[in-house]
N, C-alpha and C positions, 0 to 999 in steps of 0.2 A: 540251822537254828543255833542262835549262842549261847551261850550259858545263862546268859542273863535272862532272852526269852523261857528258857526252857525253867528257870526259877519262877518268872511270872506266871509261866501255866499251870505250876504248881498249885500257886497261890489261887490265883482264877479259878480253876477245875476241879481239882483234889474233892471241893468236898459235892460238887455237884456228881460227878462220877460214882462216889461213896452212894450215894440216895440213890440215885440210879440201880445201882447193882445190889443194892441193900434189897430194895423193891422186889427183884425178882427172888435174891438166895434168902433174905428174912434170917442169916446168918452175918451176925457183924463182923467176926472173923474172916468167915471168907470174901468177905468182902470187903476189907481191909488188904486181906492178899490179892484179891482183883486187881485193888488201885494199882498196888504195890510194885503186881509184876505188869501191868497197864507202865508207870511211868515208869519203870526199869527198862521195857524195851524202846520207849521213847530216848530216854536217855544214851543207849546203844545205836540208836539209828540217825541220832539229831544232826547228825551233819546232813543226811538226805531229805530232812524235814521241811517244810517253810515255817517260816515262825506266824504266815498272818494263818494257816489253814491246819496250826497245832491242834483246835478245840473239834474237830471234826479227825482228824485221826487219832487222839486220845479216845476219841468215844467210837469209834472205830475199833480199834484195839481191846477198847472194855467190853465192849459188846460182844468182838469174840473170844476173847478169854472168858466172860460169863458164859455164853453159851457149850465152851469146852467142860467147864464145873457142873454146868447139867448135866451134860451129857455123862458125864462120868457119875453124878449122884445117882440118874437112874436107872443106871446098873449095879449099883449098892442098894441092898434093901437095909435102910437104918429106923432099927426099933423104937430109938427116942421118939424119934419124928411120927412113926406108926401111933405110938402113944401119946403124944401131944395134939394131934388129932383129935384122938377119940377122946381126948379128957378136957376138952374145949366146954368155957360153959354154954348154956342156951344164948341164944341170940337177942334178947330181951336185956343182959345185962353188958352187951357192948354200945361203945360209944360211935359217933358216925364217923369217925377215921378209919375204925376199925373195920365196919361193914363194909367201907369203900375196899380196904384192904384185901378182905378176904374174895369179895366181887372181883377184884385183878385176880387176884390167883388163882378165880375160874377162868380166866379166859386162856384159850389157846399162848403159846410162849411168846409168838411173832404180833400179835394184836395187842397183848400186855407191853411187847420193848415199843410199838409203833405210838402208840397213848402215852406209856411214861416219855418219850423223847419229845413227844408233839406238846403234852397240855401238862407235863410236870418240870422237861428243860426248857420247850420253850420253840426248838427246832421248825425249820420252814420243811416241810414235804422233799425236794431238793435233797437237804442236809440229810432228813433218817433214809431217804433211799441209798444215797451213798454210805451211812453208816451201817445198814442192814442189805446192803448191795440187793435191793429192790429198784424197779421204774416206781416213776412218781404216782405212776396210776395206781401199781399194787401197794403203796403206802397209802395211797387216799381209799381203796377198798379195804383192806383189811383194818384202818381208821374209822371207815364206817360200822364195817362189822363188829369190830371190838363196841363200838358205843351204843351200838343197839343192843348185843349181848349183855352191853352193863346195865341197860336201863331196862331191860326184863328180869335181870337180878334185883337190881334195887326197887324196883317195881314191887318184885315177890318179896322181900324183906320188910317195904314198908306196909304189905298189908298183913304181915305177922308181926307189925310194933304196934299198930292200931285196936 
């Protein structure tokens, strides 16, 4: 990859990658340091890169550097977050971004990355198996499962806004 590529991906990905990982940490910090250290180690590896199969190992790489920041938040018990929680108002005065929001952040961690990649970036089945080093079949099952599990949440949501 050359310089130039690797300034294009910047520009391209940067802030899709942002959304992405924003999605699952709901922290914009750390997920600015996601991106951060995402194209820090692209930029260290880019001589062994291809430049057309950048947008697939950047989100590669985000994917598991997110997945390392969970891993490590949940073995920190942090009190803000215990309390931002429980100081959520009723469900009544959120708007529908929000409900969709908080429906991802029930689902299992692997069925939220396989929905945000498929119906928020965009990705063919193919692409998040390789991003999530899944087969295509277990990207299309846990795709399913995730959207069944949303539409019994939003289910039970909309008949408590009614």
């Amino acid at each position: 990859m050359t310089i130039n590529e690797y300034n294009i991906a910047v520009d391209q990905y940067a802030d899709n990658i942002y959304r992405f990982v924003l999605k699952h940490l709901k922290n914009e910090d750390a997920a600015r340091d996601v991106v951060q250290d995402t194209f820090e180690k692209v930029w260290i590896k880019r001589d062994n890169i291809n430049g057309e199969k950048v947008k697939s190992y950047l989100f590669t790489t985000a994917y598991n550097r997110l997945i390392d920041v969970v891993r490590k938040e949940k073995y920190s018990e942090d009190v803000e977050r215990i309390d931002y929680y429980k100081s959520q108002s009723p469900i009544k005065n959120m708007d529908l971004q929000t409900i969709l929001h908080n429906a991802l952040d029930q689902l299992p961690e692997i069925q939220r990355t396989v929905i945000l990649l498929r119906d928020y970036e965009g990705y063919d089945y193919t692409e998040i198996g390789e991003i999530t080093n899944l087969t295509e079949s277990q990207v299309k099952v846990y795709i399913f499962r995730g959207r069944k599990k949303l539409k019994q949440i939003l289910v039970s949501v909309e008949a408590v806004l009614e």
